[in-house]
C-alpha positions as YAML, in Angstrom:
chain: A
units: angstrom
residues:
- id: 1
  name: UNK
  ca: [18.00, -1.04, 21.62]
- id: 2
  name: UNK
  ca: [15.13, -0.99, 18.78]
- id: 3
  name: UNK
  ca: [12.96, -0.28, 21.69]
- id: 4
  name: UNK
  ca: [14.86, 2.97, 23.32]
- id: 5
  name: UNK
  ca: [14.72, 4.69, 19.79]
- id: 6
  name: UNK
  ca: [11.32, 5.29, 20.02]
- id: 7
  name: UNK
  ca: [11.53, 8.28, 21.85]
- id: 8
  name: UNK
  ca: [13.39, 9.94, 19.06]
- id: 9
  name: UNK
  ca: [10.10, 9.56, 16.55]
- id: 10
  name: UNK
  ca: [8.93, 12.90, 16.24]
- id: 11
  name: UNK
  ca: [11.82, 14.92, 16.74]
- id: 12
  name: UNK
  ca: [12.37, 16.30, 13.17]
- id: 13
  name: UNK
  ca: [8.80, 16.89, 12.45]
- id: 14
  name: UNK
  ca: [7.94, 18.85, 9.37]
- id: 15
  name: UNK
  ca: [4.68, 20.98, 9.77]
- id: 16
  name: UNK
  ca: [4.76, 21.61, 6.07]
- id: 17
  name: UNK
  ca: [4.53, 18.19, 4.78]
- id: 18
  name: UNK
  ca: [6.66, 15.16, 4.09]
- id: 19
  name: UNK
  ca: [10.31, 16.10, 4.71]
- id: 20
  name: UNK
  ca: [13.14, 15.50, 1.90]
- id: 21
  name: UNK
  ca: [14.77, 13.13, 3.89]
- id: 22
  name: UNK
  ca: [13.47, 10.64, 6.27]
- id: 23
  name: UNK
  ca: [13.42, 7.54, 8.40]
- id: 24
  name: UNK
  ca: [11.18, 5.92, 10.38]
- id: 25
  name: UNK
  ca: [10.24, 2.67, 12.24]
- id: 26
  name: UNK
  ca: [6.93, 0.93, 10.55]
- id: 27
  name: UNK
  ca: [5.72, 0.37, 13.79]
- id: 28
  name: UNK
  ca: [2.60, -1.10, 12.11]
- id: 29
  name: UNK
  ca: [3.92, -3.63, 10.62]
- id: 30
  name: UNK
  ca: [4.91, -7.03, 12.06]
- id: 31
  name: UNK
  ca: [7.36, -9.54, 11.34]
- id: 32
  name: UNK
  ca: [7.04, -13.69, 10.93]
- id: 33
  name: UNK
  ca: [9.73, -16.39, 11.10]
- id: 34
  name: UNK
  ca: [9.29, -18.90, 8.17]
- id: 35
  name: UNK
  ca: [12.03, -21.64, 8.14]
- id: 36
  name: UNK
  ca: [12.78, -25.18, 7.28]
- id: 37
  name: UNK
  ca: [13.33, -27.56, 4.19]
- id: 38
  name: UNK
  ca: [9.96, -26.80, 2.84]
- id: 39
  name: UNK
  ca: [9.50, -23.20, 3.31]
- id: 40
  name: UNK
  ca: [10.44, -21.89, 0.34]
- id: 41
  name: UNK
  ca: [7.92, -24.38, -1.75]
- id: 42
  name: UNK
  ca: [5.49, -24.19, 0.98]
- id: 43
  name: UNK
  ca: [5.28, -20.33, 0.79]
- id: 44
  name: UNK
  ca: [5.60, -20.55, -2.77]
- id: 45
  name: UNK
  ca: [1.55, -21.92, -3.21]
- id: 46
  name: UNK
  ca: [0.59, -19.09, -1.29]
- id: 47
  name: UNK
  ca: [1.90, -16.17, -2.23]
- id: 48
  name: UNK
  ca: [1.38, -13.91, -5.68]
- id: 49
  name: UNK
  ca: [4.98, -13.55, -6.43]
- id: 50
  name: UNK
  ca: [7.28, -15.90, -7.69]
- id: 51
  name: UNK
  ca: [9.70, -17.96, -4.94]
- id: 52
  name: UNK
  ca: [12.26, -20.34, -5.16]
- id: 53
  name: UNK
  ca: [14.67, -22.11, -3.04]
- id: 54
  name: UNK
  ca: [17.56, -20.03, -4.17]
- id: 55
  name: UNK
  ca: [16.27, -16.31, -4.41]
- id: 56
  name: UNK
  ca: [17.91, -13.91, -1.76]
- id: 57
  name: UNK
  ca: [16.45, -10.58, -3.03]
- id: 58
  name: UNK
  ca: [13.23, -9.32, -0.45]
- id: 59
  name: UNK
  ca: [10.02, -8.31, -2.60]
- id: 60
  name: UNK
  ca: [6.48, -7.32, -2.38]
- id: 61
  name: UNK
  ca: [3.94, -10.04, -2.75]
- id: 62
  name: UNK
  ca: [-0.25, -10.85, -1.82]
- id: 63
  name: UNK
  ca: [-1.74, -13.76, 0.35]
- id: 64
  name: UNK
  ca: [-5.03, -14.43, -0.95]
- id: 65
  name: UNK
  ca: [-8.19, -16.57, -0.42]
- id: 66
  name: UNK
  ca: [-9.47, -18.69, -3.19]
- id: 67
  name: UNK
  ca: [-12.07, -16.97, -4.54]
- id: 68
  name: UNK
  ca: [-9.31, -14.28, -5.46]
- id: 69
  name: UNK
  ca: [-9.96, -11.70, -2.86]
- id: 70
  name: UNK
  ca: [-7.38, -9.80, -1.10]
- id: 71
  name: UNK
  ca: [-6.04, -11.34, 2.51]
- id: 72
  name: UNK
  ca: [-3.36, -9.57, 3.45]
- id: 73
  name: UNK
  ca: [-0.27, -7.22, 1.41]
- id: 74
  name: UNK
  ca: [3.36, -8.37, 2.78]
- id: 75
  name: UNK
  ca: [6.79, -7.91, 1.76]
- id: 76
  name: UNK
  ca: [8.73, -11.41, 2.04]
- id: 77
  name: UNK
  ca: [12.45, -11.00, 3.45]
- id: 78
  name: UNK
  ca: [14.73, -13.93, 2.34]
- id: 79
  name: UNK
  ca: [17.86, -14.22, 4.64]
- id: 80
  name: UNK
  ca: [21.20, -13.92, 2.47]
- id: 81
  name: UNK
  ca: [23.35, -15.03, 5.42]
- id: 82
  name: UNK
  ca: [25.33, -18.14, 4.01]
- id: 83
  name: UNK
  ca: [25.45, -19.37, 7.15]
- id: 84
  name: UNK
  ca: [21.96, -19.99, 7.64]
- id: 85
  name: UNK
  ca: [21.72, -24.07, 8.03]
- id: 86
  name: UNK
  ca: [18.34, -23.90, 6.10]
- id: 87
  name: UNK
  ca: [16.28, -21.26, 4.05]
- id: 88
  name: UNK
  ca: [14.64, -18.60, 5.88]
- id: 89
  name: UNK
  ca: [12.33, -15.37, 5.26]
- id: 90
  name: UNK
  ca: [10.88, -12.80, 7.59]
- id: 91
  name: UNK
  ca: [7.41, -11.77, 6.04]
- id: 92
  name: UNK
  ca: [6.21, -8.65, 6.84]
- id: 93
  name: UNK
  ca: [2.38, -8.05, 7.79]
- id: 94
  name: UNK
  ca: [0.19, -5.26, 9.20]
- id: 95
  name: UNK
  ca: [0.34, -5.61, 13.40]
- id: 96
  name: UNK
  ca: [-3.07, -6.08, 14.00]
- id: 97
  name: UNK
  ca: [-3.12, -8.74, 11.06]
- id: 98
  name: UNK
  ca: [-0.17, -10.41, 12.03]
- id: 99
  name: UNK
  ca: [-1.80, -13.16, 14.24]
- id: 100
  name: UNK
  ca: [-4.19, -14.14, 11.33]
- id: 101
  name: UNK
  ca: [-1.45, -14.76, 8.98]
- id: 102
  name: UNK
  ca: [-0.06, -16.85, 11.30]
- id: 103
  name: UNK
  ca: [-3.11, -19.20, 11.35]
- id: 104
  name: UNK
  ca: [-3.17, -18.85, 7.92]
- id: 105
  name: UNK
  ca: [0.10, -20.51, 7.69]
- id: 106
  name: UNK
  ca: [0.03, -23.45, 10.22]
- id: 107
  name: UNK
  ca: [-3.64, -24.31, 8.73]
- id: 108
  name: UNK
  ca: [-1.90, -24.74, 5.11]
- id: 109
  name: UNK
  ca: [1.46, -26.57, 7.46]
- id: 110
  name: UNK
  ca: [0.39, -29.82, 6.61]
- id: 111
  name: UNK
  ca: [3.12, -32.42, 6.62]
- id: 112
  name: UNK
  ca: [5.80, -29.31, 5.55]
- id: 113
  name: UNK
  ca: [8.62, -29.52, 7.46]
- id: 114
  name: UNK
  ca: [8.97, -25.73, 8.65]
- id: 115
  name: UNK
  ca: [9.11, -23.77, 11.31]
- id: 116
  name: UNK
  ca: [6.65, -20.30, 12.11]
- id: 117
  name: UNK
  ca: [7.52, -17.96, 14.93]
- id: 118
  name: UNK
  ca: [6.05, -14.04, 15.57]
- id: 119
  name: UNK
  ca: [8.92, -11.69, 16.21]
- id: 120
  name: UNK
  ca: [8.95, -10.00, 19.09]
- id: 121
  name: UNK
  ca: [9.18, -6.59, 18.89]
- id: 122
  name: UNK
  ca: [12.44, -5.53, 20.66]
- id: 123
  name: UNK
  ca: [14.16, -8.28, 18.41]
- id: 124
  name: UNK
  ca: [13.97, -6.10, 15.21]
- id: 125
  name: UNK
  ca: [11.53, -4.55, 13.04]
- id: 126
  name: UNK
  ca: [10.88, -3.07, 9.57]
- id: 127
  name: UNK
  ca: [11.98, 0.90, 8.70]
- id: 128
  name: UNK
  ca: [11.25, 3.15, 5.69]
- id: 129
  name: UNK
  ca: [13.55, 5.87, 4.37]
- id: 130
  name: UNK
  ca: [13.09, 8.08, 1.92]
- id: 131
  name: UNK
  ca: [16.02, 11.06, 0.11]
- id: 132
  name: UNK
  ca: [15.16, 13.09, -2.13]
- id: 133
  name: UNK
  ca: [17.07, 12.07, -5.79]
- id: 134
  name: UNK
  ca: [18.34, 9.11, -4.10]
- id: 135
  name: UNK
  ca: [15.81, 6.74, -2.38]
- id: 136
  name: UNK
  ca: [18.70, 4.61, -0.87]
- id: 137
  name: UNK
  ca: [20.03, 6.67, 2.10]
- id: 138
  name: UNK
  ca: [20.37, 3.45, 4.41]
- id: 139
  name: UNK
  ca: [22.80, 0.94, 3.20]
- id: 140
  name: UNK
  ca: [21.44, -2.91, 2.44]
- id: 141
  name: UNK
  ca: [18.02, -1.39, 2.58]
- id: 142
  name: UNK
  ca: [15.20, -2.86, -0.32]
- id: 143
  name: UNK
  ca: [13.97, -0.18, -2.97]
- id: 144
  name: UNK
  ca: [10.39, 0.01, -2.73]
- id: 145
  name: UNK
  ca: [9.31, -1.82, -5.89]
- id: 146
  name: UNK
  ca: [5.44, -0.81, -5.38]
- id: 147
  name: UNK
  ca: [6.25, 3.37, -6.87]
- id: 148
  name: UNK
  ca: [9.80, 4.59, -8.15]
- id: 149
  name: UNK
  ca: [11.11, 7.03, -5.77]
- id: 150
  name: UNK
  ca: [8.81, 6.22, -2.70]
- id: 151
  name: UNK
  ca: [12.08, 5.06, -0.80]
- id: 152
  name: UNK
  ca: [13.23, 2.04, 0.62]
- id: 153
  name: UNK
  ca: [12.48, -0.54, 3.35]
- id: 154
  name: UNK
  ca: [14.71, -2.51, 5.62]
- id: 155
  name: UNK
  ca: [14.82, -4.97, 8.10]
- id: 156
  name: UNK
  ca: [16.99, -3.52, 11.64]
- id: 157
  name: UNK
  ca: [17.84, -5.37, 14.23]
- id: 158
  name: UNK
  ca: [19.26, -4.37, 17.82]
- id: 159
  name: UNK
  ca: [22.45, -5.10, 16.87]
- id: 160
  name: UNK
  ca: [22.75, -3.52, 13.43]
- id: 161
  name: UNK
  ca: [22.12, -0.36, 15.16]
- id: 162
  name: UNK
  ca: [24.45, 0.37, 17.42]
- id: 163
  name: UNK
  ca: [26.45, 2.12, 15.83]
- id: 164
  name: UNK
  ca: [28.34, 2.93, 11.80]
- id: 165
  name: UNK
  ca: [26.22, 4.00, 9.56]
- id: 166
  name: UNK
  ca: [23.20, 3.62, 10.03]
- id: 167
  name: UNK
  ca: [22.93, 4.54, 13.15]
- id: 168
  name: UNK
  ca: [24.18, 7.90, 11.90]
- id: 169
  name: UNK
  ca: [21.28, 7.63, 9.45]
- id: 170
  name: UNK
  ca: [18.75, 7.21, 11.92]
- id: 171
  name: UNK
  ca: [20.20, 9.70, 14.87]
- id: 172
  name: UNK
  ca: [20.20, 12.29, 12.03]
- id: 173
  name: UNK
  ca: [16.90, 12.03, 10.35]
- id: 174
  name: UNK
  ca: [14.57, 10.11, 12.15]
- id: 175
  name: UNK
  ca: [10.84, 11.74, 11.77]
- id: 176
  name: UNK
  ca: [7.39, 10.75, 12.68]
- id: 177
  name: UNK
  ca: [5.98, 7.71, 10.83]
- id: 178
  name: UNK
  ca: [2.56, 10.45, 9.91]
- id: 179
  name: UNK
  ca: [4.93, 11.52, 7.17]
- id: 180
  name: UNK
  ca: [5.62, 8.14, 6.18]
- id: 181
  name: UNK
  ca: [1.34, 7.19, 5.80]
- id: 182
  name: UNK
  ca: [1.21, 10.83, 4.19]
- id: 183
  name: UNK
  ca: [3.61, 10.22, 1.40]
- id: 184
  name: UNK
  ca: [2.25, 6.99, 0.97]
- id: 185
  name: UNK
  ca: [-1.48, 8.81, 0.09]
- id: 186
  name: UNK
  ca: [0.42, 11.04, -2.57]
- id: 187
  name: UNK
  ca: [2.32, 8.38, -4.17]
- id: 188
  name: UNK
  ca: [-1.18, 6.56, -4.40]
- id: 189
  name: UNK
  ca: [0.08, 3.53, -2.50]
- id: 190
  name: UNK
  ca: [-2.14, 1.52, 0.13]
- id: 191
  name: UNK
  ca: [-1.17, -0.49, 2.69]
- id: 192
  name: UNK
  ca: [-2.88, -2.69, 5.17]
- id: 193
  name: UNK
  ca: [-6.54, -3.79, 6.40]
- id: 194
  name: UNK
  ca: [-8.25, -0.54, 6.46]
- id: 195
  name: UNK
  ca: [-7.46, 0.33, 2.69]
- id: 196
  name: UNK
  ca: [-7.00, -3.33, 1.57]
- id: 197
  name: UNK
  ca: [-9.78, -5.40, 3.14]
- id: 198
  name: UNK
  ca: [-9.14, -8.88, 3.73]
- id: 199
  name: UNK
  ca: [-11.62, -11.14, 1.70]
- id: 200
  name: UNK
  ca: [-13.46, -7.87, -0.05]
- id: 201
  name: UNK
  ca: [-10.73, -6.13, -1.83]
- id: 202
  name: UNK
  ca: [-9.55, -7.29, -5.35]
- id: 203
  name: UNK
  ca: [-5.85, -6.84, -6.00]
- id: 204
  name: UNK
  ca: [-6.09, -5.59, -9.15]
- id: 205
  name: UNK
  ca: [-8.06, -3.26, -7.59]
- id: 206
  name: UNK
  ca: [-5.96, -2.39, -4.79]
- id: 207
  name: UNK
  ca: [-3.25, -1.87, -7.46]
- id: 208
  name: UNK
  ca: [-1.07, -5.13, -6.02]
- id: 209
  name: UNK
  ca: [-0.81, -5.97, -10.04]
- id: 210
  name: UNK
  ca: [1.07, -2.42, -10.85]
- id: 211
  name: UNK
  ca: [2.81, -2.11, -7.76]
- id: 212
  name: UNK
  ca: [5.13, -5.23, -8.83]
- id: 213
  name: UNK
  ca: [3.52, -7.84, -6.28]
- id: 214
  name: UNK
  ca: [1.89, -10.55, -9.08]
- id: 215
  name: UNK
  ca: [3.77, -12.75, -11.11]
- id: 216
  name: UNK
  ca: [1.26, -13.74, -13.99]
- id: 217
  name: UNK
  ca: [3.96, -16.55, -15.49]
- id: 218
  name: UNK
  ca: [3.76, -18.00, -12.27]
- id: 219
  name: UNK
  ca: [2.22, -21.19, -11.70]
- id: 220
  name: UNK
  ca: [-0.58, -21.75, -9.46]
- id: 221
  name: UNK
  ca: [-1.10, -20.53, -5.73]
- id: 222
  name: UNK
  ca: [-4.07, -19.85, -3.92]
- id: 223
  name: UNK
  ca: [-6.44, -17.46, -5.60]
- id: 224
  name: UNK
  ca: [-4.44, -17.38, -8.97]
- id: 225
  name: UNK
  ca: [-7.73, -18.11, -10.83]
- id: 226
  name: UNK
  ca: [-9.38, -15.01, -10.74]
- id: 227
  name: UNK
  ca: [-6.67, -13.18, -10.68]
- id: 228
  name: UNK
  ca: [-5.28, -14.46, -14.49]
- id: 229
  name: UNK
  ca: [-8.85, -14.26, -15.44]
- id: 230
  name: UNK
  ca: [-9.32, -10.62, -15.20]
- id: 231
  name: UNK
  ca: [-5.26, -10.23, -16.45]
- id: 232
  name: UNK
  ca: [-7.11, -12.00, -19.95]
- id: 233
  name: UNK
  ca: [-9.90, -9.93, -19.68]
- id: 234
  name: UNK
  ca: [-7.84, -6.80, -19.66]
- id: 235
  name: UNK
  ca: [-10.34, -4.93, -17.45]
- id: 236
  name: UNK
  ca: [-10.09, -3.34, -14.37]
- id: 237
  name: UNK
  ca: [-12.70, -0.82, -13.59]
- id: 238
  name: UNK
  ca: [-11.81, 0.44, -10.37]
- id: 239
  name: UNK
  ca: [-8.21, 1.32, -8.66]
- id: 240
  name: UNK
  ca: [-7.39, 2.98, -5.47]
- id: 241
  name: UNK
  ca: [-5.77, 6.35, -6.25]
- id: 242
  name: UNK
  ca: [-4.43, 9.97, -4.39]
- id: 243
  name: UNK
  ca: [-7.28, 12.22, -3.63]
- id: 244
  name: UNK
  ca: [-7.33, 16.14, -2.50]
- id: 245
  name: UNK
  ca: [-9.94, 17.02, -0.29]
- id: 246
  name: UNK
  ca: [-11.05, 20.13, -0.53]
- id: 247
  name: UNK
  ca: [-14.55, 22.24, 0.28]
- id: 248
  name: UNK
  ca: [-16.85, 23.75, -1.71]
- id: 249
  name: UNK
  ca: [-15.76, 27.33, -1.24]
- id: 250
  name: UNK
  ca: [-12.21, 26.45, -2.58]
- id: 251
  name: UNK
  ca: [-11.36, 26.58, -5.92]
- id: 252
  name: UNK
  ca: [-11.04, 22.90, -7.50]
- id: 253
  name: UNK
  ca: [-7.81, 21.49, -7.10]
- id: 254
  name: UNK
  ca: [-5.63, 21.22, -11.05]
- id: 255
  name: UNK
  ca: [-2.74, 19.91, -9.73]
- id: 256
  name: UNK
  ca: [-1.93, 16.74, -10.67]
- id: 257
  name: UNK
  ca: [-0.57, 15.40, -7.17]
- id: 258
  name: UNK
  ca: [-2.30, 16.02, -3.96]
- id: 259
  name: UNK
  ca: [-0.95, 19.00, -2.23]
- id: 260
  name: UNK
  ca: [-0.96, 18.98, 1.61]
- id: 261
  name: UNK
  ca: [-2.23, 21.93, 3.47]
- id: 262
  name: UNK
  ca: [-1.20, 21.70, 7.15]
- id: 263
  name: UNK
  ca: [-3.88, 24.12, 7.80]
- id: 264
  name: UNK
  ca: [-7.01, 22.27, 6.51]
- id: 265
  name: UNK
  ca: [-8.97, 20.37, 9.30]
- id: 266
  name: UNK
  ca: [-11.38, 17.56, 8.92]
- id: 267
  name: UNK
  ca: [-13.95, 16.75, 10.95]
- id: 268
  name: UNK
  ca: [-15.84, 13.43, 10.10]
- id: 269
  name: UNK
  ca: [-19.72, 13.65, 10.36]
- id: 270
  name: UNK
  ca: [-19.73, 10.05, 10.57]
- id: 271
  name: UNK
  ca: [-17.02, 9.56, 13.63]
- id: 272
  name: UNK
  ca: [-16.09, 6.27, 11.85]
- id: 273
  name: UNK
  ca: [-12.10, 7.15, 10.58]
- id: 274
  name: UNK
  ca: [-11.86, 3.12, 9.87]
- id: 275
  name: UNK
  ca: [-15.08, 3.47, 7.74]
- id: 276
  name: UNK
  ca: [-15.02, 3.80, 3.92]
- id: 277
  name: UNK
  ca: [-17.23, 6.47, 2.83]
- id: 278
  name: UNK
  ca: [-19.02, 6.77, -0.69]
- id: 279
  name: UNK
  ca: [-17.95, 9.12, -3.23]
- id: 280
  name: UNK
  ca: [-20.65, 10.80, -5.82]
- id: 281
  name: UNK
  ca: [-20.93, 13.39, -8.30]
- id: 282
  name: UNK
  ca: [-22.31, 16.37, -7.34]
- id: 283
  name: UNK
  ca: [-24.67, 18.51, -9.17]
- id: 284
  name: UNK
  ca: [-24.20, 21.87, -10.10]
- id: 285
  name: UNK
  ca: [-25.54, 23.19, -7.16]
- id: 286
  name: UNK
  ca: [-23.12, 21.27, -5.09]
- id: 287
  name: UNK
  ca: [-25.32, 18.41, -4.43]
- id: 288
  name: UNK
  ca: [-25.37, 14.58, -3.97]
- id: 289
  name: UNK
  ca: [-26.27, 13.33, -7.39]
- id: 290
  name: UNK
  ca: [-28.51, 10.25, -6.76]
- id: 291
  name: UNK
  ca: [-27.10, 6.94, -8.55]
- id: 292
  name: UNK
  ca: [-24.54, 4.15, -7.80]
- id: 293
  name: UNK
  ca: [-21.32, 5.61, -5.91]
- id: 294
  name: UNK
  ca: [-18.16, 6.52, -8.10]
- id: 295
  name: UNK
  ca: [-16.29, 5.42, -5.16]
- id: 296
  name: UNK
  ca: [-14.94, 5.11, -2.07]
- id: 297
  name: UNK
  ca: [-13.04, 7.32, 0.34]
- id: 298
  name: UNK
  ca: [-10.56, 4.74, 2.39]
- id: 299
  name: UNK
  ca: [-8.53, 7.36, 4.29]
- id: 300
  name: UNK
  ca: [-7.13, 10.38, 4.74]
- id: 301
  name: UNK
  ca: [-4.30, 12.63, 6.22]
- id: 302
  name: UNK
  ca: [-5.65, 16.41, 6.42]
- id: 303
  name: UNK
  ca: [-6.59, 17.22, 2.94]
- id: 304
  name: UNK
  ca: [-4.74, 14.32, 1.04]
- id: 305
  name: UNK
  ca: [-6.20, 10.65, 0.81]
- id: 306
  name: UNK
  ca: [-6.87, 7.02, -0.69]
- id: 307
  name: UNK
  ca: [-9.71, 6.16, -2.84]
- id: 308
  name: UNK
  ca: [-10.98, 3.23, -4.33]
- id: 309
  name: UNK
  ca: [-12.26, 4.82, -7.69]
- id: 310
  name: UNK
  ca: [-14.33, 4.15, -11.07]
- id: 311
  name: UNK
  ca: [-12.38, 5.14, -13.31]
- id: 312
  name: UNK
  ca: [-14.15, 6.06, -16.37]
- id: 313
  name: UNK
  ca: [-16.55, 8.00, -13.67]
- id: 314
  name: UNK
  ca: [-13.84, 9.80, -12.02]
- id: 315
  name: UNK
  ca: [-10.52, 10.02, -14.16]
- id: 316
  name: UNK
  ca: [-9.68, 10.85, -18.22]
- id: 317
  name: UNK
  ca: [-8.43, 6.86, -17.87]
- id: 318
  name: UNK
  ca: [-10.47, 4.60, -20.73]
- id: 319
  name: UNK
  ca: [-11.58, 1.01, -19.99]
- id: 320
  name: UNK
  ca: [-13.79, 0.21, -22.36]
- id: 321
  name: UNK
  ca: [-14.11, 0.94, -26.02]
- id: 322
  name: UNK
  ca: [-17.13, 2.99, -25.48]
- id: 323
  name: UNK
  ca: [-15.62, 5.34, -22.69]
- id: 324
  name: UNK
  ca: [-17.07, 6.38, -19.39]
- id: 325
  name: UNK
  ca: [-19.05, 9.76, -17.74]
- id: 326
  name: UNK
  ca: [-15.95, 11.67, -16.67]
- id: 327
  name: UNK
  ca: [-15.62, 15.11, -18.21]
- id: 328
  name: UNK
  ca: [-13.51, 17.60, -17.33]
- id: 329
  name: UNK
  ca: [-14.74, 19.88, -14.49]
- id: 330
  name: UNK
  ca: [-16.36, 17.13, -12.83]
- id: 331
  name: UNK
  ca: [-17.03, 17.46, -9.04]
- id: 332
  name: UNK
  ca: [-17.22, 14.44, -6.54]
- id: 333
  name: UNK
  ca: [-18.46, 14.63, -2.93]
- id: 334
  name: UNK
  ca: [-18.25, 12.59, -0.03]
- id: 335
  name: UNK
  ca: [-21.59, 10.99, 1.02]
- id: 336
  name: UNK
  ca: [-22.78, 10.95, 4.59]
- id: 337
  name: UNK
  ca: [-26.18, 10.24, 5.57]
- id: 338
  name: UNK
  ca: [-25.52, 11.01, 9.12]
- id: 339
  name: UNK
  ca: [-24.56, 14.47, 7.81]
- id: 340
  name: UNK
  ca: [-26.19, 15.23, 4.85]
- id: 341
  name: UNK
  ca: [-25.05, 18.90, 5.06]
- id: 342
  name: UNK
  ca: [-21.61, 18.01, 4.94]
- id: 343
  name: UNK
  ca: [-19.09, 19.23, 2.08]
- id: 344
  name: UNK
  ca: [-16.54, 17.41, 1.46]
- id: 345
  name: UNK
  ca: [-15.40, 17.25, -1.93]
- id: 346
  name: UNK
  ca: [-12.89, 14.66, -3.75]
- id: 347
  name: UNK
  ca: [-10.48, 14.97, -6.56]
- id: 348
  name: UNK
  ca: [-9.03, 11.98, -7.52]
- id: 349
  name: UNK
  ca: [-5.61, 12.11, -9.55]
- id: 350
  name: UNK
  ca: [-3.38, 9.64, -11.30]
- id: 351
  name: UNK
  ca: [0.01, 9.53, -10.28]
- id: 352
  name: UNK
  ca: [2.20, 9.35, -13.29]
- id: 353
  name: UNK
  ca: [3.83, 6.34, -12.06]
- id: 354
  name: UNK
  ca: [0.29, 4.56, -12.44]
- id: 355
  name: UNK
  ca: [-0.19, 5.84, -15.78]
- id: 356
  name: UNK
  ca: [2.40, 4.68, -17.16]
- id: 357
  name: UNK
  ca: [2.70, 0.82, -15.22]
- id: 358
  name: UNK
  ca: [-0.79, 0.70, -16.34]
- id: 359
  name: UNK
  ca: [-0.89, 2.00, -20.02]
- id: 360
  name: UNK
  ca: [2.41, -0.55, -20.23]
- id: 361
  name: UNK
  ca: [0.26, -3.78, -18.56]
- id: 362
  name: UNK
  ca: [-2.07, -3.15, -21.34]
- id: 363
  name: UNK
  ca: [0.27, -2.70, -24.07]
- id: 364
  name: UNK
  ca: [1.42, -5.47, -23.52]
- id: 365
  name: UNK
  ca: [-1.82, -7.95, -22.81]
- id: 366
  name: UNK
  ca: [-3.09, -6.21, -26.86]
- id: 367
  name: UNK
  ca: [0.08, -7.31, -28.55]
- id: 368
  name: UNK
  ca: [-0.06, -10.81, -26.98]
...
């Protein structure tokens, strides 16, 4: 049944942008069996987020490696059913990830007693919905604790959608999952391999801290070193945030959300879309300032993106005492050496949501 629905994605398509209300299937995004006696204290040494044998509520979490680098972003699923003879989650992984989690979990297995399986596809998935005012227009579905008001997520099976409400829900508002990835880039919220790479990205970085998916009381679990360390420290110099794209004979974006135009085109110089690309200032004259990148363009819808930036180089936000470069008026440009003729320009913006889970992380680290 999961598998017929397909052909609906697409129908209510929006030209405009992002449409008020909307549901799609995450057909990205994978799903793994974890069950048995041990799971729950077996997952719990691996993930960032805090597990135990009796919690029931889905969440966002991080695997990492132990140097404290980013492996993989996944949202863990614990089954509620009382039936269920022993404790079982469905974690949820990017697709083309989904095999090297599983590795990652049977080479950890040890003597555990628990059980892995990949879900097949026609067996169920993961959705996102979205309503405007009201981000929980599918019943039993999971707020999205990584931004307030991004939506929801849920887990759908064959069965669960053959009819009642939410099949209602999805026959009615079902859209293309582009409008999913787009609002996504204007909350400021990454997802997956190509804007969190496995064993390079920092989650701190990759905003895994503010987006509710570290528990710093927790006790230890691969990678937690570096990862209280630079909690202690109270510095984090770079963060992915929403860009506008935009070219150099158009006025410099003030807005401070990204603004999709379904107009603007963009053609890479590079022909690498799974490529990062550097981000500098530019000069007056609209050129490449020489110097160390402010950061890093990770992807991009049209005119609206995800970039990994410095932010004292590139934002009003203060890290140190002494304060960064950024003034206001500042222009950034995409680097290509391939095309050095190519204008592409950046502005980065800070969703208010950040601001404020960030001024509040802070806050908190100076009174204790």
């Amino acid at each position: 049944m999961l598998k017929s629905l397909r052909c609906y994605v697409g129908a209510a398509t929006n030209t405009e942008g992002p449409p008020a209300i909307g549901v799609t299937r995450l057909s990205h995004r994978r799903l793994i069996r974890l069950s048995g006696k041990d799971a729950p204290k077996f997952l719990q040494g691996l993930i960032s987020n805090n597990l135990g044998p009796t919690t029931t509520t889905p969440f966002y979490s991080a695997f990492m490696d132990a140097r404290g680098r980013m492996l993989w972003d996944a949202f863990i699923f614990p089954d509620s059913n009382p039936k269920s003879a022993e404790w079982t989650c469905f974690i949820e992984v990017d697709s083309t990830e989904a095999d090297n989690l599983l590795r990652h979990l049977k080479r950890h297995k040890l003597r555990s007693k628990i059980q892995l399986q990949l879900v097949e596809e026609e067996a169920g998935g993961v959705w996102a919905s979205w309503q405007s005012g009201d981000s929980n227009n599918i019943p039993g579905g999971l707020p999205d604790p990584r931004a307030p008001g991004f939506g929801q997520r849920i887990l759908i099976s064959g069965e669960s959608i053959k009819g009642g409400p939410i099949r209602e829900v999805l026959d009615k508002h079902m859209v293309d999952l582009r409008w999913y990835h787009l609002r996504r880039y204007m909350y400021g919220i990454p997802e997956g391999p190509q804007e969190i790479p496995p064993t390079t990205a920092l989650p701190m970085e990759s905003n895994i801290d503010l987006m509710n998916g570290i528990d710093f009381r927790k006790g230890c679990y691969v990678g937690q070193e570096l990862t209280i360390r630079t909690k202690h420290t109270g510095v984090v110099r770079k963060r992915i945030l929403p860009v506008q794209l935009y070219r150099g004979n158009e006025v410099l974006p003030t807005a401070e959300t990204p603004a999709f135009d379904p107009q603007w085109t963009f053609d890479d110089p590079s022909n690498e879309v799974s490529q990062s690309k550097d981000i500098k200032q530019l000069s007056d004259d609209g050129t490449i300032k020489k110097g160390r990148a402010a950061g890093k363009l990770l992807g991009n819808i049209g005119n609206v993106g995800l970039a990994l930036c410095r932010l004292e180089m590139m934002t009003d936000i203060r890290v140190s005492a002494e304060g960064g470069s950024w003034r206001p008026g500042m222009e950034f440009g995409v680097q290509y050496p391939e095309a050095p003729d190519a204008d592409i320009r950046v502005k980065p913006m800070v969703p208010a949501w950040l601001r404020e889970r960030e001024q509040q992380m802070w806050s908190k680290q100076k009174a204790n």
